[in-house]
VMD Tcl script that draws the C-alpha trace (Angstrom):
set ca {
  {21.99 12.57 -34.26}
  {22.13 10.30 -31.47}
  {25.14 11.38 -29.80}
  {22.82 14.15 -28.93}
  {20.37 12.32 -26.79}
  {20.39 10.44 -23.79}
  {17.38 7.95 -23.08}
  {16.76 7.55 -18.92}
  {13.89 5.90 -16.69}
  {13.48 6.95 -13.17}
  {12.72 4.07 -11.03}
  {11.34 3.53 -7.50}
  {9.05 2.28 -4.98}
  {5.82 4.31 -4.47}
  {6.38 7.17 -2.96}
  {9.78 7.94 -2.96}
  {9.94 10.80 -4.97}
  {9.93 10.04 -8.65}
  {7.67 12.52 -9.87}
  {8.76 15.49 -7.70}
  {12.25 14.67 -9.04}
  {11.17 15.34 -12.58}
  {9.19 18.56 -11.42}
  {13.13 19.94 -10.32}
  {14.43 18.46 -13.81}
  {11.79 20.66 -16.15}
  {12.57 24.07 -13.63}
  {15.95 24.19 -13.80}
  {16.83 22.81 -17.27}
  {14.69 26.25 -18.52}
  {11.87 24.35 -19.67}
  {9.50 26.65 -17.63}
  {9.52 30.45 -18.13}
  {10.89 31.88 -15.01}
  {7.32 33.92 -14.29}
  {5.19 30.64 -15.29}
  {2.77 29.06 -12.76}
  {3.67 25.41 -12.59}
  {1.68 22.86 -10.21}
  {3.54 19.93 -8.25}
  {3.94 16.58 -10.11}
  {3.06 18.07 -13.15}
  {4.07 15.06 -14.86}
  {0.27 13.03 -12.55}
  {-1.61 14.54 -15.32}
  {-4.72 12.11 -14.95}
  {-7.43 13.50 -12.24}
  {-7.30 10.41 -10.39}
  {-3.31 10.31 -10.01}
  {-3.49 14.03 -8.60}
  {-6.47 12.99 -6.44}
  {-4.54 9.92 -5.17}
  {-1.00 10.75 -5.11}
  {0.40 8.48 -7.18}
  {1.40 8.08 -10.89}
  {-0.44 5.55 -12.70}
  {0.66 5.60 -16.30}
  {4.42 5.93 -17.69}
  {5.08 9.39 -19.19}
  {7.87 10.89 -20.78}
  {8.87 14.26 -21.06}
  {12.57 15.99 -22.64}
  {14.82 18.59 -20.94}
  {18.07 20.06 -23.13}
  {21.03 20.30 -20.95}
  {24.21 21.94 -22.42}
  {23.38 20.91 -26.07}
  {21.80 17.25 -25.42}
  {18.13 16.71 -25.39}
  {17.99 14.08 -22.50}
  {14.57 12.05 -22.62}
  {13.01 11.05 -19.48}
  {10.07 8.68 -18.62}
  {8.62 8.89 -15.20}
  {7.67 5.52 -14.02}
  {4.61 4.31 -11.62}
  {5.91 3.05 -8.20}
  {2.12 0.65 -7.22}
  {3.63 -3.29 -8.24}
  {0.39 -3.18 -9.50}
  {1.12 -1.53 -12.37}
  {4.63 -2.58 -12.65}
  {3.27 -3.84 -16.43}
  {4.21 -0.19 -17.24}
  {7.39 -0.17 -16.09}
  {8.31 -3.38 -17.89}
  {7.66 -2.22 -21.08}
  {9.25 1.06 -20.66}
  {12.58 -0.12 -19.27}
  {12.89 -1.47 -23.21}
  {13.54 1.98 -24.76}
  {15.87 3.55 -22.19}
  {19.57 3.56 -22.30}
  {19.96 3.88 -18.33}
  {17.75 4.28 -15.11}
  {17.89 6.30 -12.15}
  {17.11 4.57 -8.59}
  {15.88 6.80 -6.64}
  {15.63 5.83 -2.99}
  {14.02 6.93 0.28}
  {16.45 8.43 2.67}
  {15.09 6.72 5.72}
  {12.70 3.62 4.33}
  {15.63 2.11 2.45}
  {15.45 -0.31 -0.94}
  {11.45 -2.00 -0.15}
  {9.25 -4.27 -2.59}
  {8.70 -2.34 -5.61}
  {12.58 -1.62 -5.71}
  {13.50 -4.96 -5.90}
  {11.03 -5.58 -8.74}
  {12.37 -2.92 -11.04}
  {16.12 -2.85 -10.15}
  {15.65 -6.70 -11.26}
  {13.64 -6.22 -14.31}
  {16.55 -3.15 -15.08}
  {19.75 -5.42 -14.40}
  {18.67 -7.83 -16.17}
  {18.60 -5.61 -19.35}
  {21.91 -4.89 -18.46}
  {21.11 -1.22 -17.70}
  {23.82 0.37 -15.51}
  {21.83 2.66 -12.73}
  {22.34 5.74 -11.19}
  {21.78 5.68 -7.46}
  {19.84 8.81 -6.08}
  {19.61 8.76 -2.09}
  {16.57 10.97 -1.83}
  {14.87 12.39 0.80}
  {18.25 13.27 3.12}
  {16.34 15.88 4.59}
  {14.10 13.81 6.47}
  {14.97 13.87 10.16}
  {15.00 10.20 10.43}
  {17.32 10.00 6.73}
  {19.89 7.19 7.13}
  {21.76 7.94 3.61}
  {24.76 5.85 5.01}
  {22.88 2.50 5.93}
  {20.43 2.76 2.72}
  {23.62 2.84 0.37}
  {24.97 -0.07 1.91}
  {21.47 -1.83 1.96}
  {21.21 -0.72 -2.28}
  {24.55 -2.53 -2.56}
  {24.03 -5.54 -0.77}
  {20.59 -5.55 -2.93}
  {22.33 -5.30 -6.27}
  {24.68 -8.12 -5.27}
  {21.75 -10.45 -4.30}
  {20.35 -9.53 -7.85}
  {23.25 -10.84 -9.75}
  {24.75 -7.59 -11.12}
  {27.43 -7.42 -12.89}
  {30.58 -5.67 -11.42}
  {30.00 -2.81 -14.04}
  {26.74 -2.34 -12.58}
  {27.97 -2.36 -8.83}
  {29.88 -0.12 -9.76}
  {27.29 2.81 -9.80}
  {27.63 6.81 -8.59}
  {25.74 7.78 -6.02}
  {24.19 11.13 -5.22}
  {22.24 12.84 -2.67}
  {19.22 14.48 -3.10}
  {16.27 16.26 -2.02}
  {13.78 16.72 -5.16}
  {11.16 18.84 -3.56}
  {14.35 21.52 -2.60}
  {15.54 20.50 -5.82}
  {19.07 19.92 -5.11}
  {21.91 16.47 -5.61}
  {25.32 16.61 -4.11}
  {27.69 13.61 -4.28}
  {28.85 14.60 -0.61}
  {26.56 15.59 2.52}
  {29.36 17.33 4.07}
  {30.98 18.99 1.42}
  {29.15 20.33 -1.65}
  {26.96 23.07 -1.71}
  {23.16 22.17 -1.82}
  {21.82 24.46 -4.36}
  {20.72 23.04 -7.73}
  {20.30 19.54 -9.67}
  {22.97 19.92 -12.05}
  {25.18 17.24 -10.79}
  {22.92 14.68 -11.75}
  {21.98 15.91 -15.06}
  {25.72 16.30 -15.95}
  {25.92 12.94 -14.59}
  {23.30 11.46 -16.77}
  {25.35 12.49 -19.96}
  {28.40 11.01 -18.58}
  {27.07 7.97 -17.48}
  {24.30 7.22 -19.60}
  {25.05 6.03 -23.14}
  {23.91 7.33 -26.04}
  {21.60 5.04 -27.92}
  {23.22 2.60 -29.84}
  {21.14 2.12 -33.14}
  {21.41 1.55 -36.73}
  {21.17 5.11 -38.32}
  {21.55 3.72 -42.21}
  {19.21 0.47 -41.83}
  {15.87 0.69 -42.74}
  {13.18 1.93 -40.16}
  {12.09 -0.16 -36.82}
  {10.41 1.12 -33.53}
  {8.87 -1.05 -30.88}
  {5.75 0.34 -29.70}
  {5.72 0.64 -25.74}
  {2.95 3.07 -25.06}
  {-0.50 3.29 -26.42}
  {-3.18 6.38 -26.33}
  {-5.94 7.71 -27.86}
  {-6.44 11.09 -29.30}
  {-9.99 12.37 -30.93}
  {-7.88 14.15 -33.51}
  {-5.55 11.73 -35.14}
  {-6.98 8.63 -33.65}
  {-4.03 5.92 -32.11}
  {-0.94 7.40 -31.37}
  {2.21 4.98 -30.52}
  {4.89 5.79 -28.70}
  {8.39 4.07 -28.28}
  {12.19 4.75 -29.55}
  {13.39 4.26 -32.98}
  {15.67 1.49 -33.31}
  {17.36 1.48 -36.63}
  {16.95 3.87 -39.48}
  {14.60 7.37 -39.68}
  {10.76 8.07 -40.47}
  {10.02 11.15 -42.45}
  {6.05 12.25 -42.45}
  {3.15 10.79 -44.66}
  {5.75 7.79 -45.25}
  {4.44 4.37 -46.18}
  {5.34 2.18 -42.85}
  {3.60 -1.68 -41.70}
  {2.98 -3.03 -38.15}
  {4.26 -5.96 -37.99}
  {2.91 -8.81 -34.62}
  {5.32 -10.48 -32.07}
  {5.46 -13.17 -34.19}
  {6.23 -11.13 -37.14}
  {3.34 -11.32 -39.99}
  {2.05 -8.10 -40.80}
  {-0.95 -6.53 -39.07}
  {-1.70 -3.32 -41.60}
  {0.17 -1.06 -43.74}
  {-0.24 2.83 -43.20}
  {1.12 6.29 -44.00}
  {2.61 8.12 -40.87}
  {0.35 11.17 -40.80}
  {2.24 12.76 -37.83}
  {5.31 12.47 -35.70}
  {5.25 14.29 -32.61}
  {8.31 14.15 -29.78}
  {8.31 15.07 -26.40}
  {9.96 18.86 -25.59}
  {8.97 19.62 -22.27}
  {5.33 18.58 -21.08}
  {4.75 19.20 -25.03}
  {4.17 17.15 -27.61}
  {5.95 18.83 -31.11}
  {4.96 17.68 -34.75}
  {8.03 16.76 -36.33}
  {8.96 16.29 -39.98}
  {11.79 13.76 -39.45}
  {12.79 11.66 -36.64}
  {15.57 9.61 -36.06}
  {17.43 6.65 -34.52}
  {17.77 6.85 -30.79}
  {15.03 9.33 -30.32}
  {11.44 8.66 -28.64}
  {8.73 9.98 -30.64}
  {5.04 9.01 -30.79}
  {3.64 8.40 -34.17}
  {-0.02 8.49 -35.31}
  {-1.82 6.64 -38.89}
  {-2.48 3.12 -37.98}
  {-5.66 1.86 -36.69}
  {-5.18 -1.72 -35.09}
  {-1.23 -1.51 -34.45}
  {-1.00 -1.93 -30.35}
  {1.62 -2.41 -27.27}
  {4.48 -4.66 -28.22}
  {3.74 -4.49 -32.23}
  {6.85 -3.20 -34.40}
  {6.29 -0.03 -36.78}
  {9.26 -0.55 -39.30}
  {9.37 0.19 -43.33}
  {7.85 -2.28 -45.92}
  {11.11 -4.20 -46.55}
  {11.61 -5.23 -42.93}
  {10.39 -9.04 -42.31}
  {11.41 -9.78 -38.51}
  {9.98 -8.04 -35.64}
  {11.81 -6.40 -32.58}
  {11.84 -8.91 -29.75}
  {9.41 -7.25 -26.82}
  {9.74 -8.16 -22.94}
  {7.84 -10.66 -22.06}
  {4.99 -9.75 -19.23}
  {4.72 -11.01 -15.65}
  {0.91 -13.17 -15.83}
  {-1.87 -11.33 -13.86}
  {-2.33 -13.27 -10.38}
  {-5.89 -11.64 -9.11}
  {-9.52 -11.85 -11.41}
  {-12.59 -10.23 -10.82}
  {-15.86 -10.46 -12.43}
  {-17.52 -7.09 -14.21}
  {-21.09 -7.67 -14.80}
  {-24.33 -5.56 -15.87}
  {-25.69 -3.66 -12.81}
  {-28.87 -5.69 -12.25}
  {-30.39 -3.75 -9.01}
  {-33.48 -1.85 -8.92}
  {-31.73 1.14 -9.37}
  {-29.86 0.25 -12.37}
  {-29.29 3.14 -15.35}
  {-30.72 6.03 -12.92}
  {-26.90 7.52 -12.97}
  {-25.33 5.85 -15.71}
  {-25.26 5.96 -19.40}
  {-23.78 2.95 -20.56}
  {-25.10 0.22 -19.13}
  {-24.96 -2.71 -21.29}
  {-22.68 -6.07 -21.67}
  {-22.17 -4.77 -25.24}
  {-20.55 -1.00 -23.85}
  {-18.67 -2.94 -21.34}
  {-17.03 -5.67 -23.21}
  {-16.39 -3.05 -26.06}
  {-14.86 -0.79 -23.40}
  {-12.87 -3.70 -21.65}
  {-11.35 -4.60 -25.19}
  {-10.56 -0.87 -25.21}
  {-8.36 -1.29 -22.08}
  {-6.47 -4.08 -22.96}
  {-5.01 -3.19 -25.83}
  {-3.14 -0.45 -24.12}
  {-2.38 -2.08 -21.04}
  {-0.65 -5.35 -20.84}
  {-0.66 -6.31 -17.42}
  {-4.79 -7.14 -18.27}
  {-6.67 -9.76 -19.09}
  {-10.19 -10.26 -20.44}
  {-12.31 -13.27 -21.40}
  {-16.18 -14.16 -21.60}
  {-17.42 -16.19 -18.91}
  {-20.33 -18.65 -19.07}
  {-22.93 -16.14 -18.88}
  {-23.84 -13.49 -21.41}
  {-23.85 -10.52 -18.80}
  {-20.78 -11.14 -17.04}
  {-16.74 -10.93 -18.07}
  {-13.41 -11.70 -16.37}
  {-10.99 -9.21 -15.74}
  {-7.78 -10.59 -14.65}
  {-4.53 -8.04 -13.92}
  {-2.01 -7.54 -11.14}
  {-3.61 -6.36 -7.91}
  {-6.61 -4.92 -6.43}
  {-5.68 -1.47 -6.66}
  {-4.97 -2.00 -10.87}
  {-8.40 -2.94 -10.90}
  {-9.82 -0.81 -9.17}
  {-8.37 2.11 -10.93}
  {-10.22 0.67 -14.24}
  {-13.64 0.35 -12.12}
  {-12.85 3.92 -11.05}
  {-12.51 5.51 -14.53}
  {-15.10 3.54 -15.73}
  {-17.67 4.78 -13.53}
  {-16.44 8.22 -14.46}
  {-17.29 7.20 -18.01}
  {-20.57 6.76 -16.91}
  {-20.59 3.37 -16.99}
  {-22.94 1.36 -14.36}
  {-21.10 -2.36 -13.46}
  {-21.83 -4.86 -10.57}
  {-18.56 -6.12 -9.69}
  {-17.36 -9.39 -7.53}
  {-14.92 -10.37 -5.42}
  {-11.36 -10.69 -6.11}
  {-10.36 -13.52 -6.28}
  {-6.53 -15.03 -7.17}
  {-5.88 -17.55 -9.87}
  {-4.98 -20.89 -9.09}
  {-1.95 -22.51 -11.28}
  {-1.54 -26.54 -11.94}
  {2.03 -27.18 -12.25}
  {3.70 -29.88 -13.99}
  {3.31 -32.45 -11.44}
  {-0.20 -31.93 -11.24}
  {-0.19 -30.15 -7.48}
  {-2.14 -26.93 -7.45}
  {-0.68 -23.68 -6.59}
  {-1.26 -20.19 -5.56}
  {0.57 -16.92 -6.05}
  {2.48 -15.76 -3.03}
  {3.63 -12.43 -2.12}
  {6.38 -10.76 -0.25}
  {4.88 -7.83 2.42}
  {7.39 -5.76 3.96}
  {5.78 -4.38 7.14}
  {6.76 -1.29 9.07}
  {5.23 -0.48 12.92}
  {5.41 0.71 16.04}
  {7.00 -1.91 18.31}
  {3.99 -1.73 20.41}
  {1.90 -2.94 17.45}
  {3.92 -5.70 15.98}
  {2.69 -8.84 17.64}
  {-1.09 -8.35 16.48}
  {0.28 -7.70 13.22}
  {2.76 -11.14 13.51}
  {-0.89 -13.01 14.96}
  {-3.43 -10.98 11.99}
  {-0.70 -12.56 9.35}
  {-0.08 -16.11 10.93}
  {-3.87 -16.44 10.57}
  {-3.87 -15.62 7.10}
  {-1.26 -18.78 6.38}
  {1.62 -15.71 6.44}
  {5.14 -16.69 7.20}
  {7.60 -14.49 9.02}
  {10.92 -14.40 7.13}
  {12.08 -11.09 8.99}
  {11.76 -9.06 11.99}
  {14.57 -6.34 12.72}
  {14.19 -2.69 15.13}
  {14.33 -0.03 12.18}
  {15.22 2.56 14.49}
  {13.00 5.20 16.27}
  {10.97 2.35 18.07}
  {9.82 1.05 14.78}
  {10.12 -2.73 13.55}
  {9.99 -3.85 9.93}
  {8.63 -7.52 9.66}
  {8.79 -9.71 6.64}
  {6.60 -12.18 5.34}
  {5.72 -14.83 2.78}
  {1.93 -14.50 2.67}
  {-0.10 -15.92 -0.18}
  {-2.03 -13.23 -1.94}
  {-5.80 -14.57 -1.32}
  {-4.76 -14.03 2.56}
  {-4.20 -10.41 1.93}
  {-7.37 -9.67 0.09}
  {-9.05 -6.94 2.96}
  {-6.75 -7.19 5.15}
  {-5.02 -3.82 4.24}
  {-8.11 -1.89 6.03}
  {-7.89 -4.29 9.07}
  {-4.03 -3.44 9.31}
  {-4.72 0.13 9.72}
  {-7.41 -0.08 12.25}
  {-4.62 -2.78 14.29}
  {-1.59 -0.15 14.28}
  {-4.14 2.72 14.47}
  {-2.91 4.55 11.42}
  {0.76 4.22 11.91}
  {1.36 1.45 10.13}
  {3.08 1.07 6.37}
  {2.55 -1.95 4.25}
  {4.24 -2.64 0.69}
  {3.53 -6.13 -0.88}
  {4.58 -7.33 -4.30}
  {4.16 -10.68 -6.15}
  {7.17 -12.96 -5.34}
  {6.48 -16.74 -7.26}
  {3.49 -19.36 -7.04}
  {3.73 -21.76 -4.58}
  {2.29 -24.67 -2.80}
  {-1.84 -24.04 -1.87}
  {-2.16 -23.26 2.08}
  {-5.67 -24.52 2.64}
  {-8.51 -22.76 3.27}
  {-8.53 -19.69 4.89}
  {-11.09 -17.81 6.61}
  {-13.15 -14.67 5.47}
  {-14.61 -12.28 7.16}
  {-16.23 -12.90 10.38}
  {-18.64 -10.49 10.77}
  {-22.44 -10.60 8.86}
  {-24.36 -8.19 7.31}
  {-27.08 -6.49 7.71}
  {-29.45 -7.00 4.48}
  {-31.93 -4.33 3.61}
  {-35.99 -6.61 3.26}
  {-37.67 -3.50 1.23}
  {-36.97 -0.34 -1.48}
  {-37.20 2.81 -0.10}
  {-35.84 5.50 2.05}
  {-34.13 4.75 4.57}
  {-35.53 6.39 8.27}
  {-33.94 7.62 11.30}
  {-36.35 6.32 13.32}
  {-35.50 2.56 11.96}
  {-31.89 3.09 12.06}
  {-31.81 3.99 15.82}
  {-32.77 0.81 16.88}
  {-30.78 -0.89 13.91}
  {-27.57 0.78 14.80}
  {-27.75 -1.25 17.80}
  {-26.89 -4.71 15.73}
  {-23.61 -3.12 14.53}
  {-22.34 -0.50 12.20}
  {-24.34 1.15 9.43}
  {-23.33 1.94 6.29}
  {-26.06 3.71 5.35}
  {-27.76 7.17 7.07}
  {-31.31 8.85 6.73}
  {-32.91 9.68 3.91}
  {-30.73 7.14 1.88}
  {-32.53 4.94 -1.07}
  {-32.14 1.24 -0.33}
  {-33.99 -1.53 -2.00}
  {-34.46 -5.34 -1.19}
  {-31.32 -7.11 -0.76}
  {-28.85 -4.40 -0.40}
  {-26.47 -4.48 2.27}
  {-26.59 -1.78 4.77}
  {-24.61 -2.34 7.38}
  {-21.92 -4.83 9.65}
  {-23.47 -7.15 11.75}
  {-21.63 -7.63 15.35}
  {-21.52 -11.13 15.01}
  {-21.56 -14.11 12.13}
  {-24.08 -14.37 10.29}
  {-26.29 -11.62 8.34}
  {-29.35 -10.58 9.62}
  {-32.30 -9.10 7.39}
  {-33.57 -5.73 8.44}
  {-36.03 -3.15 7.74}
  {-34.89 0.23 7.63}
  {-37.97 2.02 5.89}
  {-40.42 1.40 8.78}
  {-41.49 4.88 10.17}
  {-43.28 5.67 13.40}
  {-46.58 5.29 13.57}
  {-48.81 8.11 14.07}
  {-52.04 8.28 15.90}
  {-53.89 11.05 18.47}
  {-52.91 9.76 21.24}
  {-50.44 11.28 23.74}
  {-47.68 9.62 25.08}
  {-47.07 9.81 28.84}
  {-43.68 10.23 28.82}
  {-41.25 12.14 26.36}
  {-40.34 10.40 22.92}
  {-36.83 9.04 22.80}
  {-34.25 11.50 21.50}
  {-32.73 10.20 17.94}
  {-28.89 10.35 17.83}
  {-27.59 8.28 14.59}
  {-23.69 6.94 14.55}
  {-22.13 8.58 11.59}
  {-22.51 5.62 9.09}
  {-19.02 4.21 7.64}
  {-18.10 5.42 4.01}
  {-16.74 2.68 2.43}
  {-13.65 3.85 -0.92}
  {-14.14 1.56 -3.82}
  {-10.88 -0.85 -3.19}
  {-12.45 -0.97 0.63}
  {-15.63 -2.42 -0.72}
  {-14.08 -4.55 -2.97}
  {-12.11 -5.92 -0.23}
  {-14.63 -6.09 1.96}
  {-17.87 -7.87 0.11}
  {-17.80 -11.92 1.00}
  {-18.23 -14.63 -2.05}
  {-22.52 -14.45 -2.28}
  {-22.07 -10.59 -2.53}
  {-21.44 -7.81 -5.19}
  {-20.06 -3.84 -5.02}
  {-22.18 -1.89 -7.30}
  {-20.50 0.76 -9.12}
  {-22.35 3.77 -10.66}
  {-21.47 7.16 -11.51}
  {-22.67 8.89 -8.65}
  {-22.82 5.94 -6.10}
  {-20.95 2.28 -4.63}
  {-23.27 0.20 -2.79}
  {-22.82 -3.43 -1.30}
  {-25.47 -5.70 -2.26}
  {-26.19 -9.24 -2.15}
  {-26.05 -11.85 -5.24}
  {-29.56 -12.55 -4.32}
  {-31.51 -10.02 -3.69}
  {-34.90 -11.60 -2.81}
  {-34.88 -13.10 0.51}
  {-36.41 -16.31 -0.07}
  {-34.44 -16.90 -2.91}
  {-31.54 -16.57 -0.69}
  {-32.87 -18.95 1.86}
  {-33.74 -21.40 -0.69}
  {-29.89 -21.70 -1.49}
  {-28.81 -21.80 1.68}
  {-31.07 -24.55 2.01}
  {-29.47 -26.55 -1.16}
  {-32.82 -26.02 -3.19}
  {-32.18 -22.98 -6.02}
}
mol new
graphics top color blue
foreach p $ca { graphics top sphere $p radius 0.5 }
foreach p [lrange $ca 0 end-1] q [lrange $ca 1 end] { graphics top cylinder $p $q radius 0.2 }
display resetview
């Protein structure tokens, strides 16, 4: 049976065409009817990866091609949820690397070809993109190579085929000049040369490592990862067995289901080498081994990078608190956070000193703040602080901080603020080269509390044109102290609506985040001071009315449209004494403090 499969991961940065790739793979393989509507990137199934662009969760789908059923699992490309990719690189047989056609190998790249090599896959190189009119397929493969060779690969592994490709025309060649560009059968006859099949025990008794975990209303848990040794039949008596091998529970396989297209099929039988998804157990998670009864060891799992960035998740305590929101509670929360974890690796939870209040450690803000997002669209209410990164004491006793590696790519004109922004966030420039087309890539060492809010800041600098990639590179000596944001706030003094007439002369302190007719209450933050320090404001007070005319004509009322903070902005953005609070229907910034003595009584030493 396994000669008939072929196990592959597409790999990538963000962005670079991983999910587009797979769209061309399920059209011409016959998956979809000829007539059928498909959408683009039909593997982003999740309403927040087709709203944002990006894939988010590991998937896997199945194409046959000429009489092999070749399993494919579409990878994120965010570092931030590289967790996923970790764990699925343990049930392929062979990856594809697909790369941009004119950004060349960046972060995210490095992180997975490493984590892939290492495993001693052997890749495919994909040059994608060569349709772009500033493509550089030439350079790139020579830049791939000289990346492989830095990563310790083996000369097997250098040795790797390259094709050309455009997924969204949905054609590979292996050369620019001379092949046809017309459909993606070279690669897919390449996978089942290259590729191995999977090489497991067919007569040993049953083992699977469990990679993926989700939850169906139906049949409960279902598991997903490849068989190892051995076969599973239905309603068959199976354990789940801990990293460290004693047994978690013992439960009958009530279904089997593989992947055939987008499509999950029930299956009465599976076997070694195959990737199925099996449902029945109720406590058996991520990295746990499903096996039969006689099995004793468990399957050795990847071990996980550690998270390097916490926030706090606490019970929405403003005046406003449960008017959108269902769940509300610390109870709903924690239960819900424990909910998360088990699935996803790359967090971690723990109870802090107060009742109302956990820490939720993982990889990067945008991790998190994909978890505050879906949360709120759970209906949960949360008050949520700042990120902060987690300090490590090594074994000498100095303390250190993670660092990161940011690969920056400008307009020459913009590339000395962008040098100055990152020297004063303790950055260090490793590289600065033209890219071509008056662009400059710049490299630096930066450690990652520097880069908290700066990504907004960056923008606004290179006025748009700017790209960014970062990804965690080691923990390193602590830089000091560095500085925050300059600029106050403006702090709301009383609950209420807010009115034009107050916000005229308001507007004149700085920006507003807030417009007319908008519900504030005491404490809440409504705007950007100009300069340091917050001021407290009032932006309920109305005119006041009386019989008298006025001489002259009243002044005309123009408001500045107010600035719409997204949820990683405001994350970013909120200072140590201040909170984002989430709801279903609303983010606000608001102070720890919300009564105004109370907050002058700490800064006074006294509370």
């Amino acid at each position: 049976m396994t000669e008939d499969i072929r196990n592959v991961a597409i790999i990538a940065h963000v962005d670079h065409g991983k999910t587009t790739l797979c769209d061309a793979f399920l059209r011409q393989s016959g998956t979809f009817r000829e007539n059928q509507q498909v959408e683009t990137c039909v593997m982003d199934s999740g309403d927040i990866e087709r709203e944002r662009g990006i894939t988010i969760l590991a998937k896997c789908t199945s194409i046959e091609w000429k009489n092999t059923r070749i399993n494919i699992v579409d990878t994120p490309g965010h570092a931030d949820f590289g967790g996923e990719v970790e764990r699925i690189l343990s049930m392929v047989d062979g990856v594809i690397l697909l790369v941009d056609a004119a950004e060349g190998p960046l972060p995210q790249t490095k992180f997975v070809v490493g984590k892939a090599l290492k495993l001693g896959l052997r890749p495919i190189v994909v040059i994608n993109k060569v349709d772009r009119p500033d493509a550089r397929p030439d350079e790139v493969l020579n830049e791939v190579f000289d990346l492989f060779a830095n990563m310790g690969a083996t000369d097997e592994q250098l040795d790797f085929p390259t094709l050309y490709a455009s997924g969204r025309e949905g054609w590979a060649v292996y050369d620019l000049q001379k092949d046809e560009r017309k459909n993606i059968y070279p690669l897919m006859d390449k996978i089942l040369e290259h590729v191995p099949a999977p090489n497991c025990k067919k007569d040993a008794p049953f083992s699977m490592l469990v990679t993926t975990l989700e939850y169906d209303p139906f049949v409960g848990r279902i598991l997903t990862g490849r068989i190892e040794s051995g076969s599973l039949k239905v309603n068959t008596q199976i354990k789940a067995l801990s990293r460290d091998g004693h047994t978690i529970e013992t439960a009958r396989a009530s279904k089997i289901m593989a992947f055939r297209g987008l499509k999950r099929t029930a299956l009465e039988e599976a076997f070694a080498g195959d990737i199925v998804s099996v449902a029945g157990f109720d406590k058996a998670t991520v990295a746990d081994t499903l096996c039969a009864n006689e099995v004793t060891e468990a399957i050795p799992s990847q071990p996980i990078d550690p998270p390097t960035l916490a926030m706090t998740f606490s019970i929405n305590t403003s005046p406003f608190a449960g008017q959108d929101g269902d769940k509300v509670t610390s109870r709903m929360i924690w239960e819900r956070l424990c909910k998360e974890v088990e699935g996803n690796v790359a967090l971690k939870i723990s109870k802090t000193d107060s009742t109302d209040a956990f820490e939720v450690a993982g990889r990067g803000e945008l991790q998190l703040g994909i978890l505050i997002e879906t949360m709120r669209r759970e209906g949960f209410e949360l008050s949520i602080s700042r990120p902060r990164v987690l300090f490590h004491i090594d074994e000498n006793g100095t303390k250190t901080e993670p660092y990161e590696e940011v690969v920056v790519d400008v307009d020459d004109e913009y590339s000395g603020v962008v040098v100055n922004k990152m020297s004063e966030r303790k950055a260090d420039l490793i590289e600065m080269h033209p890219t071509g087309g008056n662009k400059t890539r710049l490299v630096f060492k930066a450690p990652s509390r520097g880069l908290i809010g700066y990504h907004s800041e960056f923008l606004t600098d290179t006025c748009g044109t700017g790209i960014m990639n970062r990804i965690f590179s080691e923990y390193g000596p602590y830089k000091g102290p560095i500085e925050g944001r300059h600029n106050g706030a403006l702090v709301c003094l009383e609950q209420g609506k807010a009115v034009a007439y107050s916000l005229f002369s308001i507007q004149d302190r700085g920006k507003l985040f807030v417009t007319h007719n908008t519900p504030v209450y005491a404490g809440m933050i409504i705007g950007e001071n100009a300069k340091p320090g917050d001021i407290d404001v009032n932006p309920i007070k109305g005119k006041k009315l009386t019989n008298m005319r006025a001489a002259g004509k009243d002044e005309n009322i123009i408001l500045t449209p107010p600035t719409v903070m997204s949820l990683e902005e405001a994350l970013a953005y909120i200072n140590e004494d201040e909170l984002v609070e989430v709801t279903p229907k609303n983010i606000r910034l608001r102070k720890k403090l919300l009564d105004y003595n109370d907050r002058r009584k700490f800064e006074r030493g006294r509370l």
